[in-house]
TORKOL-4160 file (C-alpha; in steps of 0.2 Angstrom, whole numbers, padded with zeros to 4 digits, m for minus):
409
<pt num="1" X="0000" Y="0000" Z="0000"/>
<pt num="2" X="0011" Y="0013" Z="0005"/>
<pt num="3" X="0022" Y="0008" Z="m0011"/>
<pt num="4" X="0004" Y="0014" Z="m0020"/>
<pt num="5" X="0006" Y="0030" Z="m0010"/>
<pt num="6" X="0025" Y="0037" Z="m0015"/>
<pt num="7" X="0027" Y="0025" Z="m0031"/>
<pt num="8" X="0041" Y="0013" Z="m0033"/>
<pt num="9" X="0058" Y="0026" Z="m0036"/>
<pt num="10" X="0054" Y="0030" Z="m0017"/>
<pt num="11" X="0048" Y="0015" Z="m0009"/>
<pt num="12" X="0062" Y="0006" Z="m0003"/>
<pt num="13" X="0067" Y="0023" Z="0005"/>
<pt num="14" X="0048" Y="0025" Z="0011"/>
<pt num="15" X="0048" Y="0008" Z="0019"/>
<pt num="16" X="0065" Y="0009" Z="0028"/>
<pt num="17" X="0059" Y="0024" Z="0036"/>
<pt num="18" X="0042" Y="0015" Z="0041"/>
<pt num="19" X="0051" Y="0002" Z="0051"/>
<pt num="20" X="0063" Y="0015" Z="0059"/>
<pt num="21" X="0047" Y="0026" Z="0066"/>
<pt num="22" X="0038" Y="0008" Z="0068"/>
<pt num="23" X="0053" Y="0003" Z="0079"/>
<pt num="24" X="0062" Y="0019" Z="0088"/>
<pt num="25" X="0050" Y="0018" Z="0103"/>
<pt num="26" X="0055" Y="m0001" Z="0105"/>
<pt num="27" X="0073" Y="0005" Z="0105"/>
<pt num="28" X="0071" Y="0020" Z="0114"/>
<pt num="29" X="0057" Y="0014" Z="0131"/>
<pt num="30" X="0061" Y="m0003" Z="0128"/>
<pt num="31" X="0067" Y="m0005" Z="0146"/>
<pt num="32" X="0054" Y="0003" Z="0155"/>
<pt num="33" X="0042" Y="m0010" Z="0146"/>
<pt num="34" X="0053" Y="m0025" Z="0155"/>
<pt num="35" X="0049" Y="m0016" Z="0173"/>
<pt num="36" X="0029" Y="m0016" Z="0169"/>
<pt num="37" X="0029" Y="m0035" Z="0163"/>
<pt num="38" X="0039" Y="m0037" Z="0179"/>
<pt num="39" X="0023" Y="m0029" Z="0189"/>
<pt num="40" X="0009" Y="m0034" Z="0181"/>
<pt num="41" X="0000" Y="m0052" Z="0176"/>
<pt num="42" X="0006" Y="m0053" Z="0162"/>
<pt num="43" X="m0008" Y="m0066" Z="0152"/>
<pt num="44" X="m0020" Y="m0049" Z="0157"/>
<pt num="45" X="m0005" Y="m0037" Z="0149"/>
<pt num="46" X="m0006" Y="m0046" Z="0134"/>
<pt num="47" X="m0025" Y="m0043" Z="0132"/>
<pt num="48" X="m0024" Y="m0025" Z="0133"/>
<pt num="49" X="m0008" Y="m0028" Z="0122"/>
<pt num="50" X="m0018" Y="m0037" Z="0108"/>
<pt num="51" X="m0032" Y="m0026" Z="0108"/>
<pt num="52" X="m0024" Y="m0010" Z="0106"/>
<pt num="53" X="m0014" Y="m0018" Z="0090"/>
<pt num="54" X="m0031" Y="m0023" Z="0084"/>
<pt num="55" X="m0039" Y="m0007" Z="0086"/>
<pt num="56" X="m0023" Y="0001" Z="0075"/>
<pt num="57" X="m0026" Y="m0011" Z="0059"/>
<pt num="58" X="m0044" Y="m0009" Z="0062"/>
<pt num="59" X="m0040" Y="0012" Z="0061"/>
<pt num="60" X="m0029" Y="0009" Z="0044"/>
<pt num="61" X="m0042" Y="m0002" Z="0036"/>
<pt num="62" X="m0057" Y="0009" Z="0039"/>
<pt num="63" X="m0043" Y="0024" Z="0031"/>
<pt num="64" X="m0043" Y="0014" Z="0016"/>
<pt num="65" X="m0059" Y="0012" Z="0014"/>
<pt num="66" X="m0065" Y="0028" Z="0013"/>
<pt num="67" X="m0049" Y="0033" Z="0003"/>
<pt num="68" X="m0044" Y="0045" Z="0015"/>
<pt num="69" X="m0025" Y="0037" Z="0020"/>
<pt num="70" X="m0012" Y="0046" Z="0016"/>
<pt num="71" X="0007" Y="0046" Z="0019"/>
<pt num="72" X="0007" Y="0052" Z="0036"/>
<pt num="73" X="m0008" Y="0040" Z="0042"/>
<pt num="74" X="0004" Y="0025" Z="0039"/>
<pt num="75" X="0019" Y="0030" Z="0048"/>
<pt num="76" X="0010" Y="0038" Z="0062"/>
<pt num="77" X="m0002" Y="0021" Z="0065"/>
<pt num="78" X="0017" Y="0012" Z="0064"/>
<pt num="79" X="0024" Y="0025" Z="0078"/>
<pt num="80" X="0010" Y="0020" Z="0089"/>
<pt num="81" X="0009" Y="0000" Z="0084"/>
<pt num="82" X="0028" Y="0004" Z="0093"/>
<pt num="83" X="0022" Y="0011" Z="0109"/>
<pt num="84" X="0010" Y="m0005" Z="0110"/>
<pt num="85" X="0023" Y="m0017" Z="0107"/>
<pt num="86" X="0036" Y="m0009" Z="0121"/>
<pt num="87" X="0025" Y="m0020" Z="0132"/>
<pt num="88" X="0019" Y="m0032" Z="0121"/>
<pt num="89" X="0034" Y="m0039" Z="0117"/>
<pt num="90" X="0043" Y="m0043" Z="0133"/>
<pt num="91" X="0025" Y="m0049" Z="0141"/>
<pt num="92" X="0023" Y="m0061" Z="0124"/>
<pt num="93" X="0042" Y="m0067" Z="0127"/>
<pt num="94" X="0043" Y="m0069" Z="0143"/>
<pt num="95" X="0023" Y="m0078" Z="0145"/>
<pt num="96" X="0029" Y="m0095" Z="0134"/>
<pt num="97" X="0037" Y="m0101" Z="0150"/>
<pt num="98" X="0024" Y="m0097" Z="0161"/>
<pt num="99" X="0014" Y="m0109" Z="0149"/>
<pt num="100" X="0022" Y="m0121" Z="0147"/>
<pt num="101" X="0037" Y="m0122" Z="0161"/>
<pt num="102" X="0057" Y="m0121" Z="0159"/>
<pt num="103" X="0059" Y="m0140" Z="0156"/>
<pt num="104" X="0049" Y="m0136" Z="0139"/>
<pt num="105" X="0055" Y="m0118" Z="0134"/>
<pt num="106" X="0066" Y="m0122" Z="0121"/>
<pt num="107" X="0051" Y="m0132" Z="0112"/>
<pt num="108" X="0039" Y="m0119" Z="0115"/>
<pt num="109" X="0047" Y="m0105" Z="0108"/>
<pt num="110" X="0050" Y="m0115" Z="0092"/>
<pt num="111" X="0033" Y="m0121" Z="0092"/>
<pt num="112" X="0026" Y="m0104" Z="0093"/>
<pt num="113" X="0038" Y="m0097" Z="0078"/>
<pt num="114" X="0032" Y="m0111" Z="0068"/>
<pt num="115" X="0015" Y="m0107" Z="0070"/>
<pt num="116" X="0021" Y="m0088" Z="0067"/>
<pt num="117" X="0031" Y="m0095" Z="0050"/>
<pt num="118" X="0018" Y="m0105" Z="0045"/>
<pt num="119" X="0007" Y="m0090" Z="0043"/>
<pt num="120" X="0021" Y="m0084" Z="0033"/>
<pt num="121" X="0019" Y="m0097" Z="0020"/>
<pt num="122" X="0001" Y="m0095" Z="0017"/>
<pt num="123" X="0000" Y="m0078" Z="0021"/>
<pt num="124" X="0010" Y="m0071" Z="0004"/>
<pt num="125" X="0002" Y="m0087" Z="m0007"/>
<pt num="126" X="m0016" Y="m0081" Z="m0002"/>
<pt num="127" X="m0014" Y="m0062" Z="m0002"/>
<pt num="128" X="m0012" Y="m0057" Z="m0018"/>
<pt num="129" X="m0028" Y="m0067" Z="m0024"/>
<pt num="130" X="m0037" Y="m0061" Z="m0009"/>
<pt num="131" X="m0033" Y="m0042" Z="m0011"/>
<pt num="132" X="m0038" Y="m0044" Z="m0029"/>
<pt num="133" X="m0054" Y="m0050" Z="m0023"/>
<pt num="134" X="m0061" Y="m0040" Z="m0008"/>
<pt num="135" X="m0049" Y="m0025" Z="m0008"/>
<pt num="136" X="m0034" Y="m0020" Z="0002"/>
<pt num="137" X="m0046" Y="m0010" Z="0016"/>
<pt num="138" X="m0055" Y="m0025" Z="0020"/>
<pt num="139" X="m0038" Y="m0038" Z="0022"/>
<pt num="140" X="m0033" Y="m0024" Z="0035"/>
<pt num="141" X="m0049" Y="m0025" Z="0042"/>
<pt num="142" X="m0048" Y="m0043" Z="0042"/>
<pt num="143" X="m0031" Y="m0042" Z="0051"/>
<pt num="144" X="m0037" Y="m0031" Z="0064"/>
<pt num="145" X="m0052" Y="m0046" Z="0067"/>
<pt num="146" X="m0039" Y="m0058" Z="0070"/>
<pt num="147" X="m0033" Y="m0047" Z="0086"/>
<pt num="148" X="m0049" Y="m0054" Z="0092"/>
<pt num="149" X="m0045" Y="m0074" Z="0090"/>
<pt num="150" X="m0027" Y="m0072" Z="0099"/>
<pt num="151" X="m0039" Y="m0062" Z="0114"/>
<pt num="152" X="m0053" Y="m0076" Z="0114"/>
<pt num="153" X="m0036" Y="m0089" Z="0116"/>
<pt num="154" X="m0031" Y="m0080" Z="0132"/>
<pt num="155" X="m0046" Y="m0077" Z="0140"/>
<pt num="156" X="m0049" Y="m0097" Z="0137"/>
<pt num="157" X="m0034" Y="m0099" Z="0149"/>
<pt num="158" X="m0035" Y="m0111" Z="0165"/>
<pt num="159" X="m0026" Y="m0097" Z="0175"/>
<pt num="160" X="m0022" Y="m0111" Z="0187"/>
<pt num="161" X="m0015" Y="m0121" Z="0175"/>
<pt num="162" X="m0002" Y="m0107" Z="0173"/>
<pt num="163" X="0015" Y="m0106" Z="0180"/>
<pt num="164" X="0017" Y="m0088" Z="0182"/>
<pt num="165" X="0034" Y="m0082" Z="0192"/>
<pt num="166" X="0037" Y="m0069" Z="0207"/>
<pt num="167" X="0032" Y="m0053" Z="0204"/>
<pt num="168" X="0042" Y="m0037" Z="0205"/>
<pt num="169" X="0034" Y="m0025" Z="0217"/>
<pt num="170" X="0026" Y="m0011" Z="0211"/>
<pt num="171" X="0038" Y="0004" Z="0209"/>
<pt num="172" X="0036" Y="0018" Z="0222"/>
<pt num="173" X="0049" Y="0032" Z="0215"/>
<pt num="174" X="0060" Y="0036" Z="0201"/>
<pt num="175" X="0074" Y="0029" Z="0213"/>
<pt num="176" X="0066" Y="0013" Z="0211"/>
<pt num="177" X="0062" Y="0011" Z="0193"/>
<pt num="178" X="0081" Y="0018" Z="0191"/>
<pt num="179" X="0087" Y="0000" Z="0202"/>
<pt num="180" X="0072" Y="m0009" Z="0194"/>
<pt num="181" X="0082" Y="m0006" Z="0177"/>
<pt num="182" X="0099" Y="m0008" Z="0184"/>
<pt num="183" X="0095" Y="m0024" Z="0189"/>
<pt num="184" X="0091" Y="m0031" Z="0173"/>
<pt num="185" X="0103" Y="m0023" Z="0164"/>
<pt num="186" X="0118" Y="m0028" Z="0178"/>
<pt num="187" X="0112" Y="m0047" Z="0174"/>
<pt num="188" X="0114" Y="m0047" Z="0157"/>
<pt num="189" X="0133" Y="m0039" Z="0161"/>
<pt num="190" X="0138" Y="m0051" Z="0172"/>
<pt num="191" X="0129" Y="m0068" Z="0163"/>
<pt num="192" X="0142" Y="m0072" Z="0149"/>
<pt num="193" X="0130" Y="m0085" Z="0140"/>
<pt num="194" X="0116" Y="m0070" Z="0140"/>
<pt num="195" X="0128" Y="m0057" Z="0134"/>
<pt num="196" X="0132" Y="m0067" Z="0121"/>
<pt num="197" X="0115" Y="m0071" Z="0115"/>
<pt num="198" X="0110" Y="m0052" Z="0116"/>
<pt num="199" X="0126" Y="m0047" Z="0106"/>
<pt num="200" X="0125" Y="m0059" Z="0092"/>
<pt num="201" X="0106" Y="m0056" Z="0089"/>
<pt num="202" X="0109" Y="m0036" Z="0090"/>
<pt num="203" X="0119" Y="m0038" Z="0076"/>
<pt num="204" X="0110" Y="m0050" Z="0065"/>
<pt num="205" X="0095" Y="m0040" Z="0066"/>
<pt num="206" X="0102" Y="m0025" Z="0063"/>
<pt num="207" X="0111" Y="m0030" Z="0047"/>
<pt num="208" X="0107" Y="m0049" Z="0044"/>
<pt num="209" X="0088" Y="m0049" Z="0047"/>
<pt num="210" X="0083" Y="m0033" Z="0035"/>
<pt num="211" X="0083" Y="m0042" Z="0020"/>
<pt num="212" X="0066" Y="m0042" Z="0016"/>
<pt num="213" X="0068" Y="m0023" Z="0016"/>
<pt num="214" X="0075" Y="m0025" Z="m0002"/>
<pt num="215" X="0061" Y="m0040" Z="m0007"/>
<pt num="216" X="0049" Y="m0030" Z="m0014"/>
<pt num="217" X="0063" Y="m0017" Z="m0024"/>
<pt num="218" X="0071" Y="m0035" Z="m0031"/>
<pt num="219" X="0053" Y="m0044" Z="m0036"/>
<pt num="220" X="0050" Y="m0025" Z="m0047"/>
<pt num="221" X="0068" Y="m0021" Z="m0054"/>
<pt num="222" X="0082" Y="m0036" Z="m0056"/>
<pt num="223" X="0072" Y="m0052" Z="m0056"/>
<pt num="224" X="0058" Y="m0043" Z="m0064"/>
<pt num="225" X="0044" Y="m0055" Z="m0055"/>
<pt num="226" X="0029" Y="m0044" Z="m0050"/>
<pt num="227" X="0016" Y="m0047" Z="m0038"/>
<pt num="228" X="0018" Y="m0067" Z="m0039"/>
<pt num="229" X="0036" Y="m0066" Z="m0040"/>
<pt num="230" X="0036" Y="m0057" Z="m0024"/>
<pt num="231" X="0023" Y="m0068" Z="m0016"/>
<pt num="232" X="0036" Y="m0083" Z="m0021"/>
<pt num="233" X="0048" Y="m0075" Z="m0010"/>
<pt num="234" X="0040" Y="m0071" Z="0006"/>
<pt num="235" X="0034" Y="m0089" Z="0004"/>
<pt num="236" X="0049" Y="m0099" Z="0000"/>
<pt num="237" X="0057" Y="m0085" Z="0017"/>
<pt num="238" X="0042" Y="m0092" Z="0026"/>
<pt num="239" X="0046" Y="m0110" Z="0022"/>
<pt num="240" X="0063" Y="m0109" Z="0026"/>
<pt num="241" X="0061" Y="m0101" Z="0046"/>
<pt num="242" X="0047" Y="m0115" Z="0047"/>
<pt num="243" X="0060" Y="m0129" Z="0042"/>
<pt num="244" X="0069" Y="m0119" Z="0057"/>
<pt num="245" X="0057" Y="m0119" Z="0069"/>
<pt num="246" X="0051" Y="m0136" Z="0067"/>
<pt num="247" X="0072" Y="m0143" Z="0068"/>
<pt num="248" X="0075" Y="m0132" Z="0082"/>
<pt num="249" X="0058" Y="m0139" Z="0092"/>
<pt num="250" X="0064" Y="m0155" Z="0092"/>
<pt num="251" X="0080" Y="m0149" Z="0103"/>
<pt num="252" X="0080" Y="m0152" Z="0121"/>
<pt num="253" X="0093" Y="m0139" Z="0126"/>
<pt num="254" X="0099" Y="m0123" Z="0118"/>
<pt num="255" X="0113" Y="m0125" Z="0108"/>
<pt num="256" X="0128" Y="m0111" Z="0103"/>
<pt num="257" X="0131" Y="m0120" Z="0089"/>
<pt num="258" X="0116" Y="m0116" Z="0081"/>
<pt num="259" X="0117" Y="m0097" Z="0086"/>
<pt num="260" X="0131" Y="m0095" Z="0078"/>
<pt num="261" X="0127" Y="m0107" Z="0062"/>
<pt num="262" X="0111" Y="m0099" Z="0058"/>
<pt num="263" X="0119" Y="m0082" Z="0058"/>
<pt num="264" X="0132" Y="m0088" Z="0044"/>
<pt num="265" X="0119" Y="m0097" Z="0035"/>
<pt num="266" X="0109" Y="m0081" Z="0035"/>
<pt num="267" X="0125" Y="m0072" Z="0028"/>
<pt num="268" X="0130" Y="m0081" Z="0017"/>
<pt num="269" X="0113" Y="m0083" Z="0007"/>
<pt num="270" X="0112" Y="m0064" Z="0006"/>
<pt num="271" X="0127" Y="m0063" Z="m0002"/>
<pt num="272" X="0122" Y="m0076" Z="m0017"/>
<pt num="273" X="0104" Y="m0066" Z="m0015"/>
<pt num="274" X="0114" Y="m0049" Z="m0019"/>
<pt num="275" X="0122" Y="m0058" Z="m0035"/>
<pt num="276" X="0108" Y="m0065" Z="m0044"/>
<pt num="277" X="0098" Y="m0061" Z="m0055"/>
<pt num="278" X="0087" Y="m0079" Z="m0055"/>
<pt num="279" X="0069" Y="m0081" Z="m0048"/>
<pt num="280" X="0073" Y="m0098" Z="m0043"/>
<pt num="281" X="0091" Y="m0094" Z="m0035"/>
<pt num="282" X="0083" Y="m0081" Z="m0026"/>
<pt num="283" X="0070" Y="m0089" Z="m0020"/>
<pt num="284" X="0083" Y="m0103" Z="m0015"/>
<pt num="285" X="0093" Y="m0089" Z="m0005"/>
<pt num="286" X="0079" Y="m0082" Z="0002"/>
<pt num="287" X="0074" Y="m0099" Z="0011"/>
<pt num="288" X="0089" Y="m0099" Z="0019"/>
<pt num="289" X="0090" Y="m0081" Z="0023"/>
<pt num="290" X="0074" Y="m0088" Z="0034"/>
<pt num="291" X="0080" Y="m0104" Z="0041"/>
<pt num="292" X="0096" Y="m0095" Z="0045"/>
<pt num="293" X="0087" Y="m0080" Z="0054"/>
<pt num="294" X="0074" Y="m0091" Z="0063"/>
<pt num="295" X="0088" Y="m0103" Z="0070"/>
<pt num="296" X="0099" Y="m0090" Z="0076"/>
<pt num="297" X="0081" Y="m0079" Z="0086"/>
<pt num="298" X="0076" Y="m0097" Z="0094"/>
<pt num="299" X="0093" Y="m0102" Z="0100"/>
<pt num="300" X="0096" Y="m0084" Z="0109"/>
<pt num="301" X="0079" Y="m0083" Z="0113"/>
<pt num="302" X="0080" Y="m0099" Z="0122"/>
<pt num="303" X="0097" Y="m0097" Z="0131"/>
<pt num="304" X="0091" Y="m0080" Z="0140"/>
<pt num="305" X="0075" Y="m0088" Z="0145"/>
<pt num="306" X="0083" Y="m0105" Z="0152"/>
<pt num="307" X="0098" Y="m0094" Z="0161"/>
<pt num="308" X="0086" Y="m0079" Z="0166"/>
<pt num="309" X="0074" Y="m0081" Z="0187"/>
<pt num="310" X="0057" Y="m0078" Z="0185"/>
<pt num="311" X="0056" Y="m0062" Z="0194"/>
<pt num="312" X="0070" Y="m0056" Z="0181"/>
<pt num="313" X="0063" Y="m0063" Z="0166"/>
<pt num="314" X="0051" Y="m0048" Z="0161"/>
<pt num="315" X="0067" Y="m0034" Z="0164"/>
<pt num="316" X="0078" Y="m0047" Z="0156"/>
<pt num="317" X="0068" Y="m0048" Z="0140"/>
<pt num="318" X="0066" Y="m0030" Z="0138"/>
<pt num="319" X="0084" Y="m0029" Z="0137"/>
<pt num="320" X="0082" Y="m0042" Z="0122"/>
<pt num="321" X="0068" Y="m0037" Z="0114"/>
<pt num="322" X="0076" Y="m0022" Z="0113"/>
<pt num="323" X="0089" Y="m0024" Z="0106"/>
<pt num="324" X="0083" Y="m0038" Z="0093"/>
<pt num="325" X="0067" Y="m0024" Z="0088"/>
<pt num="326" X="0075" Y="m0008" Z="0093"/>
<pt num="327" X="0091" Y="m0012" Z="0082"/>
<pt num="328" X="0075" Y="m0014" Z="0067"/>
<pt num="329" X="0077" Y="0006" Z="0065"/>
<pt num="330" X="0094" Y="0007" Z="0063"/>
<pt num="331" X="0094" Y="m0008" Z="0053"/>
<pt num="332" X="0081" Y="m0003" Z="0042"/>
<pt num="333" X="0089" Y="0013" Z="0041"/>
<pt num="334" X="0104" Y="0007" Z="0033"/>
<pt num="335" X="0098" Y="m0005" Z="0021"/>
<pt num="336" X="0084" Y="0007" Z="0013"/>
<pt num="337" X="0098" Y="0021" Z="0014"/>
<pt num="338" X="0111" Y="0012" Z="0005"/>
<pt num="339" X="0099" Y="0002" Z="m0005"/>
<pt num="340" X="0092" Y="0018" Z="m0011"/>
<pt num="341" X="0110" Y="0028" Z="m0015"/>
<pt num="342" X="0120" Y="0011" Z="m0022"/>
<pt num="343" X="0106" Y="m0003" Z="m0026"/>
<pt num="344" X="0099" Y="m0018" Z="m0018"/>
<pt num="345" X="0115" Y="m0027" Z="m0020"/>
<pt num="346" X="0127" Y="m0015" Z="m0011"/>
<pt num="347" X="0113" Y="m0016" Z="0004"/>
<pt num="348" X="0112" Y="m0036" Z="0004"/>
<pt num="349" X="0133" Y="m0037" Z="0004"/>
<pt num="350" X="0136" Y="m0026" Z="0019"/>
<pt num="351" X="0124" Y="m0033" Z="0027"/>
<pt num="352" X="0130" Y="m0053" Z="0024"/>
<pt num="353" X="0147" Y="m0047" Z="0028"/>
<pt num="354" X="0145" Y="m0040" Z="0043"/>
<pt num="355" X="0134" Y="m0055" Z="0048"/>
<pt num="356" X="0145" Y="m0067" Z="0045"/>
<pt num="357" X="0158" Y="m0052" Z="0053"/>
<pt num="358" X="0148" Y="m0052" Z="0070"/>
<pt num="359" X="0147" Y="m0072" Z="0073"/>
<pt num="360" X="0164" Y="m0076" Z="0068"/>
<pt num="361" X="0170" Y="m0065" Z="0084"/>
<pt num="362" X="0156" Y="m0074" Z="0093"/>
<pt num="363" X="0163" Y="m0092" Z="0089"/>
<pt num="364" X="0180" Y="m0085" Z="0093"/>
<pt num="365" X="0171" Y="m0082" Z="0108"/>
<pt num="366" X="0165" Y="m0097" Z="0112"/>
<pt num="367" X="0181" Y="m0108" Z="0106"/>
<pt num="368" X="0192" Y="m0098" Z="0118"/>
<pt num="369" X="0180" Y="m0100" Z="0135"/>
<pt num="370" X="0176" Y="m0081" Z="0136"/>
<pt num="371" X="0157" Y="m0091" Z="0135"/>
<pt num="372" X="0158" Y="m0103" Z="0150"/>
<pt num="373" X="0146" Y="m0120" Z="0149"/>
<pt num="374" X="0130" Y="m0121" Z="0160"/>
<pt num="375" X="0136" Y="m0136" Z="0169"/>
<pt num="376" X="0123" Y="m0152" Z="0174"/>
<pt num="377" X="0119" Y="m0141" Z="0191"/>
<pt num="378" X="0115" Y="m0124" Z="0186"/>
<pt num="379" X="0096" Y="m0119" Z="0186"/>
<pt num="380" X="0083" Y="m0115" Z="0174"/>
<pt num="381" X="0082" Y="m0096" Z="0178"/>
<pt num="382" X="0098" Y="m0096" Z="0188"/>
<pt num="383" X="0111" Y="m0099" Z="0174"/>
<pt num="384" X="0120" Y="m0082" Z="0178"/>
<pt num="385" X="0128" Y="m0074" Z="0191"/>
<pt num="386" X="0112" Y="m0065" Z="0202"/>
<pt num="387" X="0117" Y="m0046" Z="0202"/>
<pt num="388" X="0120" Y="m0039" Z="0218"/>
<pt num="389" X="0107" Y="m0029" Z="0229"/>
<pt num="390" X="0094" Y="m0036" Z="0219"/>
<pt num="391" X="0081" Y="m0035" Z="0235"/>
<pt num="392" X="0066" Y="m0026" Z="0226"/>
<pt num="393" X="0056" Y="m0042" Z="0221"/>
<pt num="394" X="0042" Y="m0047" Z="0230"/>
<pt num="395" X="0034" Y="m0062" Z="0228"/>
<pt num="396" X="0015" Y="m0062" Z="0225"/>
<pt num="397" X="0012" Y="m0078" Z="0223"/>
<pt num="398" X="0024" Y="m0096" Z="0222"/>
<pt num="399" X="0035" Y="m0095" Z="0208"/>
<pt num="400" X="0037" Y="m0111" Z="0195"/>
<pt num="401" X="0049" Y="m0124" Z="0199"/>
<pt num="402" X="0067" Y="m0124" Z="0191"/>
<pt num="403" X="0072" Y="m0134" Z="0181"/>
<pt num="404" X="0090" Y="m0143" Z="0175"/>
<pt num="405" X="0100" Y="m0138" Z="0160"/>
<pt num="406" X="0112" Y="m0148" Z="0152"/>
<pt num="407" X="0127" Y="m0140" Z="0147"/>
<pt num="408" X="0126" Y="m0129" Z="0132"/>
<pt num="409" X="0138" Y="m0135" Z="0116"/>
């Protein structure tokens, strides 16, 4: 749509800047979003979370409708989509293992990004036809409809059933919101395995993950493909973090391996991606692109929340989620910048090279022990070295066991 809006000579600009405006509250409240998780029940949070997100595609399609959207409509709809998801985000993170327990955590977040890919398969295959057929106002409008199903599942929740963690008491002063954030930052610092995780998906989704960025430039200009073309590509992208999801799923323990495999494989395929000028090869790449992407979120997804205590989980995350979505603007930032000025290929090289650039130093890393193992002992949610002075968590209600975690390879 908003490629229909400016035309195709500024589009790649045009939607670079939307995922910076979309993402720049993540990156710049991100924290602060951590502390309220921490605070607040957070199967309830997500409600509020989903709704509001609703009511935004809801706002964009009824715009559309009446052909009154403009330019400005969109990226001030993203800006605020970015305030929701300053909560949203931590609260959906850090909830999978109040579902389903730390001995399952690793299975559940690749269950649940499979489900997420698999939309991405189906997704691009039916929405070309389906625009053509009822309209792009009324797909929006359909969208914000589906808020509703994710609400309904919620609601439906045994809340008994649920293994929700110690909760941080509710902050008094600034003071305490200033050691709230310390907290959660200070365990990150001194938790090697959690450092890493954060570092190396900082950098792949600044550079590595923004590929898609350029998907709709390439499907236009070099591979000349259209509207089916590009459908073919957010598909076979969809496919491969499916493949991902469904491998990693079947893992009982995080493994570094993989966190710094996927990264490479992502690099590596945008490189060939930035040479070709082949449907098929592209769509080739592209699926790798998505596999490599997915692998590497899951495994440091997974690390932080088997390493991270309950009470910290919520602060912890934020830390995470902002870095993996605040470095979105930056990322995007770049990529439609220097995919603008120089062409799609320059964009997809840099970003490959640094990609492969960031997880070399990470396996470096790792080879030379800087990245100690979690030995048979250590506890689920205890992996790390608990931060000093951490005194302002209050327990409203028994936290969910621990569990063990088998040292990471």
């Amino acid at each position: 749509m908003l490629l229909s809006l400016v035309g195709p000579q500024k589009g790649i600009l045009y939607l670079g800047l939307l995922g910076a405006v979309q993402w720049v509250p993540v990156m710049v409240l991100g924290l602060f979003g951590g502390i309220i998780v921490d605070v607040w029940p957070k199967r309830r949070t997500l409600i509020a979370t989903q709704l509001a997100a609703g009511l935004l595609a809801l706002i964009l399609g009824a715009l559309v409708y009446f052909h009154a959207v403009q330019v400005w409509h969109v990226f001030v709809l993203g800006f605020l989509l970015g305030l929701v998801n300053i909560i949203d985000m931590p609260a959906r993170q850090s909830f999978v293992v109040e579902m389903v327990g730390p001995e399952d955590i690793m299975n559940g977040i690749a269950l649940n990004s499979a489900v997420f890919n698999s939309a991405r398969i189906v997704g691009p295959a039916i929405g070309g036809p389906l625009i053509a057929l009822v309209g792009t106002a009324l797909c929006f409008i359909l969208n914000g409809l589906s808020y509703g199903a994710v609400v309904v599942g919620l609601l439906a929740m045994r809340e008994s059933e649920l293994m929700p963690a110690a909760r941080l008491a509710i902050p008094r002063s600034i003071g305490a919101v200033r050691s709230g954030l310390a907290e959660g930052l200070r365990y990150v610092w001194q938790t090697p395995p959690v450092l890493l995780a954060v570092a190396v998906i900082g950098f792949v989704s600044t550079f590595g993950m923004n590929f898609n960025v350029v998907l709709p430039v390439m499907a236009a200009g070099a591979l000349n493909a259209g509207p089916t073309g590009l459908g073919l590509l957010f598909a076979s992208m969809g496919a491969g973090a499916l493949t991902a999801a469904l491998t990693v799923a079947m893992l009982s323990r995080p493994r570094l391996r993989i966190l710094v495999g996927g990264g490479m494989v992502l690099g590596i395929s945008e490189l060939v991606l930035s040479a070709t000028n082949s449907l098929p090869i592209a769509a080739a790449a592209v699926y790798f692109c998505g596999l490599g992407a997915i692998a590497t979120a899951i495994s440091a997804n997974s690390l932080v929340q088997v390493t991270v205590p309950g009470p910290l989980r919520g602060r912890v995350m934020s830390v995470y989620t902002t870095v993996f979505a605040g470095s979105t603007p930056i990322g995007n930032g770049m990529t439609g910048g220097l995919g603008g000025l120089m062409g799609t290929p320059a964009a997809l090289i840099m970003n490959g090279a640094v990609t492969i650039a960031a997880e070399a130093v990470a396996a470096v890393a790792i080879l030379r022990g800087a990245v100690p193992r979690i030995g048979d002992r250590a506890e689920a949610g205890g992996g790390g070295r608990r931060p000093d002075g951490a005194t302002n968590v209050a327990p409203v209600r028994p936290a969910a066991p621990d569990a063990a975690v088998a040292p990471l390879d």
